[in-house]
C-alpha positions, 0 to 999 in steps of 0.5 A: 118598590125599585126592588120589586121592579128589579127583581121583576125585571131580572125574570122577564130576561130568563124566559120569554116562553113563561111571559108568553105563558103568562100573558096568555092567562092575564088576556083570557082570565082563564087558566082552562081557556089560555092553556088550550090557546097555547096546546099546553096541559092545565096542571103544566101551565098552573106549575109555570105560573106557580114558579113564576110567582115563587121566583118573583116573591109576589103573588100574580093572580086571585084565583077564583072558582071558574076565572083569576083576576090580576094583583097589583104585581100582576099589573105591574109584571103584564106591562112589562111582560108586553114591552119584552115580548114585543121588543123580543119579537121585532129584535129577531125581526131584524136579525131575520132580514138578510143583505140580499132581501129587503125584508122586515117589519115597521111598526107604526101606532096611530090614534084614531086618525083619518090621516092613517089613510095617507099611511096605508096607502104607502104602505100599499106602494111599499109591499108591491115593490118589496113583498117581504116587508110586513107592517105592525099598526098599534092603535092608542093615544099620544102619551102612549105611542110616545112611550113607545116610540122612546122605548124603541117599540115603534117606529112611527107614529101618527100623532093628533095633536095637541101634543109634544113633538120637539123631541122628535123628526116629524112632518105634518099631514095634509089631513085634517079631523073633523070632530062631531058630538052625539046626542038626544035627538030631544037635546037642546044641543040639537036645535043648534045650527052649530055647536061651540065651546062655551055650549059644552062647558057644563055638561057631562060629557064622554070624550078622550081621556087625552083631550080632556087631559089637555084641553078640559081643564 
């Protein structure tokens, strides 16, 4: 497996325009549909895919009639694929900015967070005195923007806790979220004036993947 990594690895430095090909094909499901995205003919980008695979030993896609599927590797290669373009992307952002013009991109992530609103308002104030700084927001979970934030890929990040913050600088937002549960208006949940823990403990319930991680067990 580390030597199917690294030979992946050694590709995605060669061309990032065949990642971006790639990538392309893996959101669409489509050869026909990401080739008119990207203003490429069909049988140029099939070729591209085709020596993509040749170089990596490993095929990417399960090709059906009208659509194609990713493999195992082609998982495996569109994680990484993502991780370089978009490091590739914010790199010539900073090269971009000169000493004389206070320009760039700040890449934020963000759960779904009413706290985000602190964060849009200064980004608000930023843009109206520096007109030439952008701002990229991600949204996903903790593990996620975590991730990220240690491969470089973000700057900041706003985190719902509970979650692992001794590793990084960090302040706390004068915010607060207020969770809510939907039901069946014929549910017994619904007769309840309020609603507590032990109320929940038995039943089938749809809830983040990271609360139940954390706080489900």
């Amino acid at each position: 497996m580390l030597e199917k990594h690294n030979r992946i690895l050694y590709y995605l430095y060669m061309d990032i325009r065949v990642l971006k090909y790639f990538l392309a094909v893996a959101r669409e499901g489509s050869i026909t549909k990401a080739a008119n995205i990207l203003h490429v003919t069909q049988p140029i980008l099939s070729r591209q895919l085709q020596d993509l695979e040749k170089e990596l030993k490993h095929k990417l896609f399960v090709r059906g009639q009208h659509s194609v599927s990713l493999t195992e590797e082609g998982h495996i290669l569109r994680q990484r694929a993502e991780e370089i373009v978009d490091m590739t992307e914010k790199t010539k952002n900073e090269f971009l900015s000169t000493k004389d013009i206070i320009k760039g991109t700040v890449y934020i992530g963000s759960g779904e967070s009413d706290a985000i609103s602190l964060i849009t308002n200064i980004v608000k104030t930023v843009q109206t005195e520096y007109k030439e700084i952008k701002f990229d927001f991600l949204s996903g979970n903790a593990d996620d923007l975590c991730e990220k934030l240690d491969k470089g890929l973000l700057d900041f990040a706003v985190l719902i806790e509970p979650v692992n913050i001794s590793k990084y600088d960090y302040i706390i937002l004068p915010k607060k979220d207020r969770w809510g549960i939907i039901m069946k208006k014929n549910c017994f949940l619904a007769k309840k004036e309020n609603v507590k823990f032990e109320d929940l403990k038995s039943l089938p319930l749809i809830v983040s993947s990271q609360l139940l991680k954390k706080n489900f067990r």
